[in-house]
C-alpha positions in Angstrom: -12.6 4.6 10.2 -12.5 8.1 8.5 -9.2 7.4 6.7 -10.4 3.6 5.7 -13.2 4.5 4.0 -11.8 7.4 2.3 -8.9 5.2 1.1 -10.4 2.2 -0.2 -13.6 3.5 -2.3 -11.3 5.5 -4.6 -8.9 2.5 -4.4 -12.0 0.3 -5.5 -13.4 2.6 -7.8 -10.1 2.5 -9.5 -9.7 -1.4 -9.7 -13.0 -1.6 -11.5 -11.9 1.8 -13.4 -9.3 0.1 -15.1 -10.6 -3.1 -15.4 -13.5 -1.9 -17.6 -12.5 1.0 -19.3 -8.6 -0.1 -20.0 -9.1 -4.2 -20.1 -6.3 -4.3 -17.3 -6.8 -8.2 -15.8 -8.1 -8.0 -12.7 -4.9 -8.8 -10.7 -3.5 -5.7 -12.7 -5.9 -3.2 -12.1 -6.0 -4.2 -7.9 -2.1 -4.0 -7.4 -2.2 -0.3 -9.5 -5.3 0.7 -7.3 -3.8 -0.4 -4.2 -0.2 1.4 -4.8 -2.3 4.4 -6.0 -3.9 4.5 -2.5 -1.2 3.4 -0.7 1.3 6.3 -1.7 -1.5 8.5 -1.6 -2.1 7.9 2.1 2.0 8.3 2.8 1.7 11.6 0.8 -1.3 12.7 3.1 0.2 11.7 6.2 3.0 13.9 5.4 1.1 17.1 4.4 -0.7 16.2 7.7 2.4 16.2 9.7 3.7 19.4 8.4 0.7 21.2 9.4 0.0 19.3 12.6 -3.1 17.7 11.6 -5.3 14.7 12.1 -2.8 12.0 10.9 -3.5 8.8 9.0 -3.0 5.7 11.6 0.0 3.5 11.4 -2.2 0.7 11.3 -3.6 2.0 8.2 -0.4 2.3 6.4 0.7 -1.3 7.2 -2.9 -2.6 6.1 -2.5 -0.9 2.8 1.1 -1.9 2.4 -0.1 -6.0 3.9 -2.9 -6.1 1.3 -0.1 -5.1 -1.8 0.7 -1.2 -1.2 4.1 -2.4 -0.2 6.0 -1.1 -3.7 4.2 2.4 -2.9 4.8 2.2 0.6 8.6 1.7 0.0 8.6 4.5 -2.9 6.6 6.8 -0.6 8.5 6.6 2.5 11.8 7.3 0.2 10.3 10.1 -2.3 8.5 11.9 0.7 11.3 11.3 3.5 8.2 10.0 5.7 8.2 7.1 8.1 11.8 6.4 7.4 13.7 7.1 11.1 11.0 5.8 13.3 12.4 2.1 14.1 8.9 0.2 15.4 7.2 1.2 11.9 9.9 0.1 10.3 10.3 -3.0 12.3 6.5 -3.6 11.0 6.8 -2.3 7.1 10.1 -4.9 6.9 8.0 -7.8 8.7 5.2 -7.7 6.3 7.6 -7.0 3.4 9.4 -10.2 4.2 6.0 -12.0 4.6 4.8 -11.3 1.5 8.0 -12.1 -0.1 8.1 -15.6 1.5 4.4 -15.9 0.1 5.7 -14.6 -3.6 7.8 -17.5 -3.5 5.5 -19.9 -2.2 3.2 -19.2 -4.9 5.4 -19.1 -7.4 6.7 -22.6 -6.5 3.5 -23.8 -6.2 2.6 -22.4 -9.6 5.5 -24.2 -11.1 4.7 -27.7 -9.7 8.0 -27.4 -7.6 
């Protein structure tokens, strides 16, 4: 719960942030505020991990990534090194990945009358 909350009222904050003060469309200003979160979580899971910390759940990464942190995930995981060996996170990232990319496609044929 501690990491949820802390992730997703700077990640809202943002969204509105950059609605309001930059004009971004609202679509815009979610997807940036999301990735924003999303790599930031990866980035403190790995600080956590070098100094044996409290770590940031799994679930929580693949929530951020299902909801549209999947660019950042995918950046962050590669950038960092993090979360890149272990085969049943990466099982999950690839299966919401594809997902969303079926749904990308979906809606864009859908948008397109096809």
């Amino acid at each position: 719960m501690h990491f949820g909350l802390a992730s997703v009222l700077p990640a809202a904050g943002g969204a509105v942030l950059l609605g309001v003060r930059w004009g971004m469309s609202a679509l815009a200003a979610y997807l940036v505020a999301v990735n924003g979160a999303t790599f930031a979580l990866y980035a403190w899971d790995k600080a956590a991990a070098r100094r044996q910390r409290r770590r940031v759940p799994e679930r929580l990464l693949h929530a951020w990534a299902l909801v549209g942190g999947t660019p950042a995930a995918l950046v962050a995981q590669h950038l960092l090194r993090h979360k890149t060996i272990k085969r049943g996170f990466q099982t999950t990232f690839w299966v919401v990945a594809g997902l969303q990319a079926v749904a990308l496609v979906a809606w864009w044929r859908l948008a397109r009358g096809t």
